[in-house]
DSSP file (Angstrom, degrees, kcal/mol; ACC not computed):
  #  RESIDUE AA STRUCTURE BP1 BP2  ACC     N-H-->O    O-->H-N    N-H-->O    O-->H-N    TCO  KAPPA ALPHA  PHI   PSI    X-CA   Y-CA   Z-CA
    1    1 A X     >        0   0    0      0, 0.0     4,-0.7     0, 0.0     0, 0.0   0.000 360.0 360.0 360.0 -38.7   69.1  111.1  131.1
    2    2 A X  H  >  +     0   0    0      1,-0.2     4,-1.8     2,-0.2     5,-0.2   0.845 360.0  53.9 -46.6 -45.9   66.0  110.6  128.6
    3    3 A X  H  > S+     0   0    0      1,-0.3     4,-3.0     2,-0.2    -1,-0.2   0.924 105.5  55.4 -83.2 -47.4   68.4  111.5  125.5
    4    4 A X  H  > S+     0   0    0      2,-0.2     4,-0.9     3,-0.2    -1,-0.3   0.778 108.1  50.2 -82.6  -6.6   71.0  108.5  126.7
    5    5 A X  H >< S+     0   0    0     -4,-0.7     3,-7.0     2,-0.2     4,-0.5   0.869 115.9  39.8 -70.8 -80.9   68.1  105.8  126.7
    6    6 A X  H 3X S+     0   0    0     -4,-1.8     4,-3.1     1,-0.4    -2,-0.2   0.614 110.0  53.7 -54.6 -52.5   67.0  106.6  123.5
    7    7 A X  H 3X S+     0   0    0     -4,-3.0     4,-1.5     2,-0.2    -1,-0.4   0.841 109.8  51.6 -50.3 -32.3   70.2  107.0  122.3
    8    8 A X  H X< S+     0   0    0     -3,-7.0     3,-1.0    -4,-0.9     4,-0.5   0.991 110.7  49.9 -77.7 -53.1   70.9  102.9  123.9
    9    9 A X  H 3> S+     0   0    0     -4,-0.5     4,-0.5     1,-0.2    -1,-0.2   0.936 106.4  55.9 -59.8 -37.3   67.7  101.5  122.0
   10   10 A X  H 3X S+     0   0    0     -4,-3.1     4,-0.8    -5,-0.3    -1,-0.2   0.931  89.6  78.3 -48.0 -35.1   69.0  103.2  118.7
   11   11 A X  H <X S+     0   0    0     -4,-1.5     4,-2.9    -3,-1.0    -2,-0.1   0.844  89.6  53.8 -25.7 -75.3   72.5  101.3  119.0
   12   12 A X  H  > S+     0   0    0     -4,-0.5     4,-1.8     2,-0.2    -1,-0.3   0.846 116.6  36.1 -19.0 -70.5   71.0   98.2  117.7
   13   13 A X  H >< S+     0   0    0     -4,-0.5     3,-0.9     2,-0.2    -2,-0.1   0.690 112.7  59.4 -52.0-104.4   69.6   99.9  114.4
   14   14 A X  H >X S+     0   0    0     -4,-0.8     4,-3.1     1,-0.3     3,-0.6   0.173 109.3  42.6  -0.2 -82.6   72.6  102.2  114.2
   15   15 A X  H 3X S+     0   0    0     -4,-2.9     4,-1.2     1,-0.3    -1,-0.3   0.868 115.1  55.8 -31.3 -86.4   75.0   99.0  114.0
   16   16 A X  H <X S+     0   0    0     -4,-1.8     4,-3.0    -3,-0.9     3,-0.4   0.579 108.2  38.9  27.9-101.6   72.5   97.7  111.7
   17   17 A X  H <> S+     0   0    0     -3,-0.6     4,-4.3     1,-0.3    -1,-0.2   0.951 110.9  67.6 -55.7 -53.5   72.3  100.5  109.0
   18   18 A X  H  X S+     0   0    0     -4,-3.1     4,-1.4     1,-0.2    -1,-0.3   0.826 110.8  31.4 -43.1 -50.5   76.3  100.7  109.6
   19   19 A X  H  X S+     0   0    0     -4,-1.2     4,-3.2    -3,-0.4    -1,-0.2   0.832 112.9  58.5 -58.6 -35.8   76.8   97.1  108.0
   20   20 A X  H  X S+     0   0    0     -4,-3.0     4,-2.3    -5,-0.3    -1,-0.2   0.925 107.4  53.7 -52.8 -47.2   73.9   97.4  105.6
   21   21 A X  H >X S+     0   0    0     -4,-4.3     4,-1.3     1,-0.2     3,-1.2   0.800 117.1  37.2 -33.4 -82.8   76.1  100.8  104.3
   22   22 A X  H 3X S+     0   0    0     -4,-1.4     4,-2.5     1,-0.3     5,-0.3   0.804 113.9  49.5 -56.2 -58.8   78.9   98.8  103.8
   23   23 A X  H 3X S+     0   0    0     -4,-3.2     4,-0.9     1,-0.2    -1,-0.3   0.646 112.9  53.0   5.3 -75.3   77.4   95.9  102.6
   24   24 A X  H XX S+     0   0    0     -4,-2.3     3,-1.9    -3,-1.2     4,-0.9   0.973 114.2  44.8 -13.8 -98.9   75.4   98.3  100.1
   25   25 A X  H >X S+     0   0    0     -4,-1.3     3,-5.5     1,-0.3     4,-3.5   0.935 113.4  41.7 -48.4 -83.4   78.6   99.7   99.0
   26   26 A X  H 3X S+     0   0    0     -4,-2.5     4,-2.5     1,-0.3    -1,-0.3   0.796 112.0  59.8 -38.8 -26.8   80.9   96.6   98.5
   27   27 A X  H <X S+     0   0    0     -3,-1.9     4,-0.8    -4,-0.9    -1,-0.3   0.624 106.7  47.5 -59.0 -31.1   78.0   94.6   96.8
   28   28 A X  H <X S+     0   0    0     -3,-5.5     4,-1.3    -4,-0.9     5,-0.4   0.637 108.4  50.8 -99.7 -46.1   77.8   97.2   94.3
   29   29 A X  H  X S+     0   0    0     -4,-3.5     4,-3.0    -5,-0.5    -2,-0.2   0.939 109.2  52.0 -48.1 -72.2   81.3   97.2   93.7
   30   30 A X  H  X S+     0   0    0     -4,-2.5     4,-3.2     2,-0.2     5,-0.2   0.868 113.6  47.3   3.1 -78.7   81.3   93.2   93.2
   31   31 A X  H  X S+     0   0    0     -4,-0.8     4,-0.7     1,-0.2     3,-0.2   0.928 116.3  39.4 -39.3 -74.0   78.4   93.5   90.6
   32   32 A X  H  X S+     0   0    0     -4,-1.3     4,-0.5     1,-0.3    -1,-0.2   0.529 111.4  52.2 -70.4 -25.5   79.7   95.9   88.7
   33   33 A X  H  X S+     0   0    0     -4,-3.0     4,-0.6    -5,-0.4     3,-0.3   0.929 117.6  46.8 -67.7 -39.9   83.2   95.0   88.7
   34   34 A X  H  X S+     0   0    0     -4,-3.2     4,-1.0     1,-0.2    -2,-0.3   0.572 106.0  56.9 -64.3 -19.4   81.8   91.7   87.5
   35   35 A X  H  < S+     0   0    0     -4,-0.7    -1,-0.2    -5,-0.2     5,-0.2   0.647 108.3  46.4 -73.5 -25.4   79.5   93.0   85.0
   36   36 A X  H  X S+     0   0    0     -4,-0.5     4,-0.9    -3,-0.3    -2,-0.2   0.569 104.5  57.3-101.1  -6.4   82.1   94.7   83.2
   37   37 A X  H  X S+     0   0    0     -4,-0.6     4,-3.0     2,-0.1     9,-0.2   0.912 110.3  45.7 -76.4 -50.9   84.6   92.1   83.0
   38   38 A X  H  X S+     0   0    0     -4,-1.0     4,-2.1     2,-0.2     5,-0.2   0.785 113.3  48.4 -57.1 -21.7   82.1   89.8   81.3
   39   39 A X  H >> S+     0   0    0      2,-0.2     4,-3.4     3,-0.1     3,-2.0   0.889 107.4  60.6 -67.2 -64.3   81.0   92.6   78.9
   40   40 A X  H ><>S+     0   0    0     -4,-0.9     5,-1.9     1,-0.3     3,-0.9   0.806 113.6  36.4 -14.6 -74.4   84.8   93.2   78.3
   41   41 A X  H 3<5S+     0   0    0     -4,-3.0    -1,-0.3     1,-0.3    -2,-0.2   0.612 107.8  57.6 -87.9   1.1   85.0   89.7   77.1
   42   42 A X  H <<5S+     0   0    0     -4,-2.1    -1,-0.3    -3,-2.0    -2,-0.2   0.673 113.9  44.9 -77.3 -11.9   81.8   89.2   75.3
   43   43 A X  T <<5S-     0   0    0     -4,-3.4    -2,-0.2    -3,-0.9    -3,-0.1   0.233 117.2-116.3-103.4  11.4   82.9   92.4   73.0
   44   44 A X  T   5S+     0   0    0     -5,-0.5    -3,-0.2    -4,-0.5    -4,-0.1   0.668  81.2 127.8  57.0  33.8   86.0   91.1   72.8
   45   45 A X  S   <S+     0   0    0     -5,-1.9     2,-0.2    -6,-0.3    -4,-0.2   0.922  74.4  42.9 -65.3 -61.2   87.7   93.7   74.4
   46   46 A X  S    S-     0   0    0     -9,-0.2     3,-0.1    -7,-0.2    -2,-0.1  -0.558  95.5-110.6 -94.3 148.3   89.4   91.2   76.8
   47   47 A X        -     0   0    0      4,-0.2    -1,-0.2    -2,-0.2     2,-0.1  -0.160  57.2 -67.1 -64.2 178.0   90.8   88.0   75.6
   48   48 A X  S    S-     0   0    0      4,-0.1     3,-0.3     2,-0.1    -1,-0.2  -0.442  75.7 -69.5 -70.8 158.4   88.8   84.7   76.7
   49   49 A X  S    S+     0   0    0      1,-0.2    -1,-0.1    -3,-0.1    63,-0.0   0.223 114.7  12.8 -33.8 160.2   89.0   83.8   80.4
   50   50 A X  S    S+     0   0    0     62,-0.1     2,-0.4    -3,-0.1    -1,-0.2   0.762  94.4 110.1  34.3  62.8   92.0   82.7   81.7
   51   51 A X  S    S-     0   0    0     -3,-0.3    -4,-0.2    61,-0.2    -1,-0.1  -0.946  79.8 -69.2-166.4 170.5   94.8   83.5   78.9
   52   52 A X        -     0   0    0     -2,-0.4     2,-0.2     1,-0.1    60,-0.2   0.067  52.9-170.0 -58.2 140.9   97.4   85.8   78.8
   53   53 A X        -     0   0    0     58,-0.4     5,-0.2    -7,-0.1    -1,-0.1  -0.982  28.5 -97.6-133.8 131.3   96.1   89.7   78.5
   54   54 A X    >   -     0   0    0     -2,-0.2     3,-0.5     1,-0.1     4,-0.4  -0.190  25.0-122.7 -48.4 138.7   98.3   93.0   77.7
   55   55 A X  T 3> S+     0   0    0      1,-0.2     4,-3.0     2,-0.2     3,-0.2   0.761 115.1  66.8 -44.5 -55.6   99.3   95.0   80.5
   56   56 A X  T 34 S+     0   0    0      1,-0.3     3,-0.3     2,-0.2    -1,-0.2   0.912 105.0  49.2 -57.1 -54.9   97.4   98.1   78.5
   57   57 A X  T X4 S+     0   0    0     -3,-0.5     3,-2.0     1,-0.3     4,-0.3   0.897 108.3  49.7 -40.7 -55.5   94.0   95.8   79.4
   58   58 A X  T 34 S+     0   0    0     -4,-0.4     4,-0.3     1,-0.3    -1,-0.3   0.880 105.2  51.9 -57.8 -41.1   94.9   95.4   82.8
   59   59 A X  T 3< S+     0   0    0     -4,-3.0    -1,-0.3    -3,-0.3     2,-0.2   0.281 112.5  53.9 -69.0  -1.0   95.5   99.4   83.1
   60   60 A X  S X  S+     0   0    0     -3,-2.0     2,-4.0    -4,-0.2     3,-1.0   0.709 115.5  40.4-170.0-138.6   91.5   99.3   81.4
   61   61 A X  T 3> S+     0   0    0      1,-0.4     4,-1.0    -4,-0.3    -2,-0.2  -0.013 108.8  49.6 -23.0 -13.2   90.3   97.1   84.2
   62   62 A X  T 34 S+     0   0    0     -2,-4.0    -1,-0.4    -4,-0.3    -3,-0.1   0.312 113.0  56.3-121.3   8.6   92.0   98.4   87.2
   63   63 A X  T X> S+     0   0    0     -3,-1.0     4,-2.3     2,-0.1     3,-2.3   0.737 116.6  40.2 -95.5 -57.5   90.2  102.6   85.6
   64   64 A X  H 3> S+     0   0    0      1,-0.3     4,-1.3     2,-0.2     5,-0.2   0.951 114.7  47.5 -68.9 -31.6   86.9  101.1   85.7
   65   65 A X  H 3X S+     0   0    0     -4,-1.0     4,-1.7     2,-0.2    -1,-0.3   0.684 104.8  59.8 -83.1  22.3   87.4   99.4   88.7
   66   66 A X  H <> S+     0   0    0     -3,-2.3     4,-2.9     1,-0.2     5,-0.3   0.924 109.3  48.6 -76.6 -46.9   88.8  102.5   90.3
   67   67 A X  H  < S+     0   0    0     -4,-2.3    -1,-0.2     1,-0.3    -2,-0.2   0.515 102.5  56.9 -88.7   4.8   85.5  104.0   89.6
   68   68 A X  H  X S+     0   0    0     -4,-1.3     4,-2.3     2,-0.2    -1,-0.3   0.695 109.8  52.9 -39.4 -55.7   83.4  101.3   90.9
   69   69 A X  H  X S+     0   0    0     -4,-1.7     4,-1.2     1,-0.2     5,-0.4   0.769 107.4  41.5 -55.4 -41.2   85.2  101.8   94.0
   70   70 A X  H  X S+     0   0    0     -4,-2.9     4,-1.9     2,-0.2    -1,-0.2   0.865 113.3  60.7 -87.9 -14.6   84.9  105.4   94.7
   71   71 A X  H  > S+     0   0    0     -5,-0.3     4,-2.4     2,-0.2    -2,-0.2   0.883 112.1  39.4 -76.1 -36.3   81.1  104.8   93.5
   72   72 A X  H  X S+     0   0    0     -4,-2.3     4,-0.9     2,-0.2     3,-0.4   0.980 109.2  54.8 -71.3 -52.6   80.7  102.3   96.4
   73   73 A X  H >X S+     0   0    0     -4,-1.2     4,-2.4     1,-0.2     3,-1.0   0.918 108.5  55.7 -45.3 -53.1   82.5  104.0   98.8
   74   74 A X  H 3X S+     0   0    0     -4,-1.9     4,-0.9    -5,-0.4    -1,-0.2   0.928 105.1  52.0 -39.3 -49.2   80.1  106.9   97.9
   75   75 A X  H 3X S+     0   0    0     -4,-2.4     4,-0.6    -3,-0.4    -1,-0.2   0.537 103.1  53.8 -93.7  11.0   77.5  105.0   98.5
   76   76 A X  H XX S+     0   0    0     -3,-1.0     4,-3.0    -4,-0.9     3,-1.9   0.895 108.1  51.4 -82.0 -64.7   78.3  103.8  101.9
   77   77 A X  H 3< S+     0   0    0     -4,-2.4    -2,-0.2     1,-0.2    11,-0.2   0.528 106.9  53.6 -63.9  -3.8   78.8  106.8  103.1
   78   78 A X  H 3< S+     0   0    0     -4,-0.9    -1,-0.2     1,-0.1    -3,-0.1   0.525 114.8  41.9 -61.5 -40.0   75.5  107.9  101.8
   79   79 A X  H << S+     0   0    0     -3,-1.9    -2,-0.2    -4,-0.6    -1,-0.1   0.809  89.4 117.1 -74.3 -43.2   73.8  105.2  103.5
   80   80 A X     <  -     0   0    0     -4,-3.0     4,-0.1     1,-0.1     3,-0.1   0.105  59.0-146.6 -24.3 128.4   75.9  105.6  106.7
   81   81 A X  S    S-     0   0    0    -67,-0.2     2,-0.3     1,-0.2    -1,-0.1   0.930  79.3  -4.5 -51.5 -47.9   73.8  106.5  109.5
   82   82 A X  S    S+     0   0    0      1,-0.1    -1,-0.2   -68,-0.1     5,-0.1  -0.891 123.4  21.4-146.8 153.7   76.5  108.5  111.0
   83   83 A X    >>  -     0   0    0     -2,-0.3     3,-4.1    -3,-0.1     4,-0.6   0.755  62.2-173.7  36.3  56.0   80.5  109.5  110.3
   84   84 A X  H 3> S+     0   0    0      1,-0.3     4,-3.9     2,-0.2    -7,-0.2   0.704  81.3  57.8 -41.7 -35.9   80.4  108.6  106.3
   85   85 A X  H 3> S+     0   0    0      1,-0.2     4,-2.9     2,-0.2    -1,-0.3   0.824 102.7  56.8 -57.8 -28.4   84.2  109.2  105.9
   86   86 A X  H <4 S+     0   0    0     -3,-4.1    -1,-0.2     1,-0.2    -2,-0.2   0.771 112.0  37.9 -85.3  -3.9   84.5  106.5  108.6
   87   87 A X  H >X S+     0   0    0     -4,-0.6     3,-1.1     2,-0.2     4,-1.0   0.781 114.2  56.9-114.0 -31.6   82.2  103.5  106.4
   88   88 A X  H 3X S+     0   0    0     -4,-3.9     4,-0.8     1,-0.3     5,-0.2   0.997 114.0  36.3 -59.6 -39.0   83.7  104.5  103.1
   89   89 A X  H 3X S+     0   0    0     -4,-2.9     4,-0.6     2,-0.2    -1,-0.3   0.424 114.7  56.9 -86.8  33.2   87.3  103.9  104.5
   90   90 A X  H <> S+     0   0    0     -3,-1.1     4,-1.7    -4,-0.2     5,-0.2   0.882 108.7  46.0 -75.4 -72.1   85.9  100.9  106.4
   91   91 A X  H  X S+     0   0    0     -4,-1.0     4,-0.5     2,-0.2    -2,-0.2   0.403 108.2  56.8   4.6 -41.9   84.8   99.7  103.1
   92   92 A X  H  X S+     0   0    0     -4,-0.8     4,-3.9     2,-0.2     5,-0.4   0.842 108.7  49.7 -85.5 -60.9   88.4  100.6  101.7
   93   93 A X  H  X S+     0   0    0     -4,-0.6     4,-2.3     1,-0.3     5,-0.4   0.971 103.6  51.2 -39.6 -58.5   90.0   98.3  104.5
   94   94 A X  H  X S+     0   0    0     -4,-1.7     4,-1.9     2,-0.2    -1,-0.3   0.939 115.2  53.3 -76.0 -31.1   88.0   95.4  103.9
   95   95 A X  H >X S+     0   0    0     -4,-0.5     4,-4.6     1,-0.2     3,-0.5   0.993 111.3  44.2 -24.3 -68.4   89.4   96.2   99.7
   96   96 A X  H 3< S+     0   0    0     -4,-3.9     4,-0.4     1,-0.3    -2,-0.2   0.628 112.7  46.3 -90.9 -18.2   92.4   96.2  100.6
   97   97 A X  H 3X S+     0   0    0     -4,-2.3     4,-1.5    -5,-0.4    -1,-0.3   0.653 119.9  45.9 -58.9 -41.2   92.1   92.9  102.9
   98   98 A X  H <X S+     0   0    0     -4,-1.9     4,-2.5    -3,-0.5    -2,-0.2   0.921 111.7  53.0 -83.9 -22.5   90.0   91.3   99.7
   99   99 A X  H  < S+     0   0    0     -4,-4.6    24,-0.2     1,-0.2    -1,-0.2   0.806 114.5  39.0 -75.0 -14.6   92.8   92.6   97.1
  100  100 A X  H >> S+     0   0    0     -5,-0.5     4,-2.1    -4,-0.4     3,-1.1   0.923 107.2  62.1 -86.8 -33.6   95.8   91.0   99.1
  101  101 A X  H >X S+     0   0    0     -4,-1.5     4,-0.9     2,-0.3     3,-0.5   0.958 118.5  31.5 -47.4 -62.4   93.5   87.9   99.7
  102  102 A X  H 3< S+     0   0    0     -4,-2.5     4,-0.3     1,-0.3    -1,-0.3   0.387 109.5  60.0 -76.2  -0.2   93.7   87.8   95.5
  103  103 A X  H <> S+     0   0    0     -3,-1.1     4,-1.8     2,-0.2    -1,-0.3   0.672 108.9  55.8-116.5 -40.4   97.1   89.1   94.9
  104  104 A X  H << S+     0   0    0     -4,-2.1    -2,-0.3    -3,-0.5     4,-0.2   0.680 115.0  33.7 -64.6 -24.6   98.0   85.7   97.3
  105  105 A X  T  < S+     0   0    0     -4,-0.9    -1,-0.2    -5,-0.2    -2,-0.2   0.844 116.8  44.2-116.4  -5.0   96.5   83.6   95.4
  106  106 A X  T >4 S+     0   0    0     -4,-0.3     3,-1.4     1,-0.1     4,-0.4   0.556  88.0 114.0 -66.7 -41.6   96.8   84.4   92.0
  107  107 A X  T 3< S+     0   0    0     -4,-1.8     2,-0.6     1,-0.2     3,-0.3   0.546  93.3   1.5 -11.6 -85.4  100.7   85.3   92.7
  108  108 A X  T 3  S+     0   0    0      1,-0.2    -1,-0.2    -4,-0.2     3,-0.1  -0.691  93.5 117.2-116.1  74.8  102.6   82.9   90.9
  109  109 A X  S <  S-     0   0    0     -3,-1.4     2,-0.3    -2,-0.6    -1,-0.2   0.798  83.6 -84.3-115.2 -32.8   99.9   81.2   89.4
  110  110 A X    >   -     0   0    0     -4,-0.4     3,-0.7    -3,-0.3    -1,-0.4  -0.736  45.1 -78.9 144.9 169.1  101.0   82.2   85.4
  111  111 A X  G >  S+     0   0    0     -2,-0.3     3,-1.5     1,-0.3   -58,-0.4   0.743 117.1  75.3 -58.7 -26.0  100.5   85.0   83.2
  112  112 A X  G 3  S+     0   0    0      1,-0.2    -1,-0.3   -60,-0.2   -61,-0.2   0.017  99.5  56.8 -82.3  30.4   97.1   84.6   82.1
  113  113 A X  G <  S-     0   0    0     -3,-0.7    -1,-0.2   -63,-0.1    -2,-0.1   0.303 116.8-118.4-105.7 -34.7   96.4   86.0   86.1
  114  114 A X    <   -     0   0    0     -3,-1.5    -4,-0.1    -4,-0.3    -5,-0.1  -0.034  28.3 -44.9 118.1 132.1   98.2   88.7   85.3
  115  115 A X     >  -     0   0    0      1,-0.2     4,-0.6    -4,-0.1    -5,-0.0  -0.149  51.9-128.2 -44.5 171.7  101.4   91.1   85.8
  116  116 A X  H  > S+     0   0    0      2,-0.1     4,-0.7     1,-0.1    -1,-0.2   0.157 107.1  83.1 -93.9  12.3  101.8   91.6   89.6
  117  117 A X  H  > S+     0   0    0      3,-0.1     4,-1.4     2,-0.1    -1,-0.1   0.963  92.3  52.5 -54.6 -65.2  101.8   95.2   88.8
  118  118 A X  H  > S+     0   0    0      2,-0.3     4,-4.0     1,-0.2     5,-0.4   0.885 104.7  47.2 -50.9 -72.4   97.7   94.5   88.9
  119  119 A X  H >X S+     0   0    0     -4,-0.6     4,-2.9     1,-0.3     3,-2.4   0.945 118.2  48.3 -35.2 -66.7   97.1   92.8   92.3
  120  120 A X  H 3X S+     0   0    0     -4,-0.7     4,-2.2     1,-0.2    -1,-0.3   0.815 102.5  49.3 -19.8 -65.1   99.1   95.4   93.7
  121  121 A X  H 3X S+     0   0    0     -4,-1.4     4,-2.2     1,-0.3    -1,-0.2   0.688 103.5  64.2 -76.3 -17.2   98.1   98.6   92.5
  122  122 A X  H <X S+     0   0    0     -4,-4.0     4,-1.3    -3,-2.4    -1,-0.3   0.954 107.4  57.7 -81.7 -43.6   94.3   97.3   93.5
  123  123 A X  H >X S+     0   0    0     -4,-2.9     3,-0.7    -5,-0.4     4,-0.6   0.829 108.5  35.7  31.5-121.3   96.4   97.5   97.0
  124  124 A X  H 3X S+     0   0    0     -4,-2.2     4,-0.6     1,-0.2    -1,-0.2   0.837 117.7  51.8 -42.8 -50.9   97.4  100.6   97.1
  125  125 A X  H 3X S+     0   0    0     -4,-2.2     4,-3.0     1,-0.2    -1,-0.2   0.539  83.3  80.0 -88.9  -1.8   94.6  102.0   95.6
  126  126 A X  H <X S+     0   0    0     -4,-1.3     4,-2.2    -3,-0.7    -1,-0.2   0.977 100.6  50.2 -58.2 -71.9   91.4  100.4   97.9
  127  127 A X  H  X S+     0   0    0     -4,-0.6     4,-0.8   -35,-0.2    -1,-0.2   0.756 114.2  37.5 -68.3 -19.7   92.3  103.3  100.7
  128  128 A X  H >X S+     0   0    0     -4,-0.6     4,-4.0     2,-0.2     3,-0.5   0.912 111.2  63.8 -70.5 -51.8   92.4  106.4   98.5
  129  129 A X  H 3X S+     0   0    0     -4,-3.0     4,-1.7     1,-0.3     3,-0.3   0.821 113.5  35.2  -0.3 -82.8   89.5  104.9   96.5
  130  130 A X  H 3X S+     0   0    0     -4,-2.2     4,-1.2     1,-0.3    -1,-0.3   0.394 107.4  62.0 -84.6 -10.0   87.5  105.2   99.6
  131  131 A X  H <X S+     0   0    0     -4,-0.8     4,-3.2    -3,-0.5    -1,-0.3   0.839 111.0  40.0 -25.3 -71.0   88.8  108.0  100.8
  132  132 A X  H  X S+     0   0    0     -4,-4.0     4,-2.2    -3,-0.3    -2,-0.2   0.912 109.3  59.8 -47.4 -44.4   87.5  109.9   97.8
  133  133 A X  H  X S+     0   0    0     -4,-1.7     4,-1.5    -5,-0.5    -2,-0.2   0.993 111.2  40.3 -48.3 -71.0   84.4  108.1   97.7
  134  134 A X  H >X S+     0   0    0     -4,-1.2     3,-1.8     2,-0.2     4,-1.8   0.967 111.3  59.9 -49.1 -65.3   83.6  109.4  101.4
  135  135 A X  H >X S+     0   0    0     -4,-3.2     3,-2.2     1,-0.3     4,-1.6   0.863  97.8  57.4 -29.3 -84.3   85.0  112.9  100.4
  136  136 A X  H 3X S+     0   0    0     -4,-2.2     4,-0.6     1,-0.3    -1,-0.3   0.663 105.8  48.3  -8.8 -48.6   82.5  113.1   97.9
  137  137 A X  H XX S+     0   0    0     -3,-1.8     4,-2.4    -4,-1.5     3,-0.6   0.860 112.5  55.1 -82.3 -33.3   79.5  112.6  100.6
  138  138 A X  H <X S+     0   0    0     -3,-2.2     4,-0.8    -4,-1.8     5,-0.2   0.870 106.3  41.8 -48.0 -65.1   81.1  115.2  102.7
  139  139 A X  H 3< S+     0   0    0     -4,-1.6     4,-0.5    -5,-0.5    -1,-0.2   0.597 112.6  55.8 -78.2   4.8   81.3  117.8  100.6
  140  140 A X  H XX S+     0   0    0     -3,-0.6     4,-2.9    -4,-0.6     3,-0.8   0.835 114.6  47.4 -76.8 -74.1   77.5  116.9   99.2
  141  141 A X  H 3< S+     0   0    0     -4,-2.4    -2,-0.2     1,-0.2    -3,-0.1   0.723 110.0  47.4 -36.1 -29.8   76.6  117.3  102.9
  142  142 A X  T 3< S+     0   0    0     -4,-0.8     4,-0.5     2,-0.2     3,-0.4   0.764 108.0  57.8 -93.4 -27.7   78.5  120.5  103.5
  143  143 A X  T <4 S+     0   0    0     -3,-0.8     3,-0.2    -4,-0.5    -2,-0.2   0.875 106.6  49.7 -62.0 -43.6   76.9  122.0  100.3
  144  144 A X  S  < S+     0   0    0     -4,-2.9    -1,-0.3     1,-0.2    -2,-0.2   0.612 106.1  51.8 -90.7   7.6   73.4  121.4  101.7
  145  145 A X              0   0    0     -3,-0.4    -1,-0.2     1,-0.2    -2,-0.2   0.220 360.0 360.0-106.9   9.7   74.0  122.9  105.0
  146  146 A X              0   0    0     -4,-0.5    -1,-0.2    -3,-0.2    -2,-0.1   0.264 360.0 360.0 -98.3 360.0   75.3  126.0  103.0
């Protein structure tokens, strides 16, 4: 009976830590994706803002952010209080909710946006992302109980 009080005043935190994780995670993603687009195009990697860039760029943009993603998703589940696979793909969800969000409004907005290969494929790829991401912490976990 003791163990289910304790357990009811933890809730609060518990929830808590659970958002901060994600938070954590998706924040880092954000940054970083945003830190490397602007390098891109101060080194002139990427053309200037808003005009037309080669497919081959986009395929560049959508590897680093792959690995932004699976870095964040790592680090939700790292943070997670509890079930890490379940806040990396929570994390992946709320991707794949922000990638459609941008794949709608960008659609047929002109080229300098992008192929619609792009929007897409960040899509598709938000729940494997995080999927891996969370794998990762799992098998870290399983490794120290070995």
């Amino acid at each position: 009976m003791e163990s289910d009080a304790l357990n009811l005043t933890n809730q609060p935190r518990h929830i808590l830590r659970s958002i901060g994780a994600v938070v954590a995670g998706l924040v880092f993603i954000v940054i970083l994706s945003t830190l490397a687009d602007v390098l891109m195009h101060a080194l002139g990697i990427f053309p200037p803002w808003f005009q037309y860039m080669p497919d081959s760029l986009f395929l560049l943009a959508t590897a680093y952010r792959s690995v932004f993603s699976i870095l964040g998703c790592y680090i939700t589940a790292r943070l997670a209080p509890n079930r890490p696979m379940l806040h990396a793909l929570i994390l992946g969800a709320i991707g794949v909710v922000l990638s459609i969000a941008g794949a709608a409004g960008t659609w047929n907005r002109g080229r300098e946006f992008g192929p619609k290969w792009y929007p897409i494929a960040l899509v598709i790829l938000s729940l494997p992302l995080a999927w891996l991401g969370g794998k990762i912490r799992i098998m870290e976990l399983r490794t120290k109980q070995e």
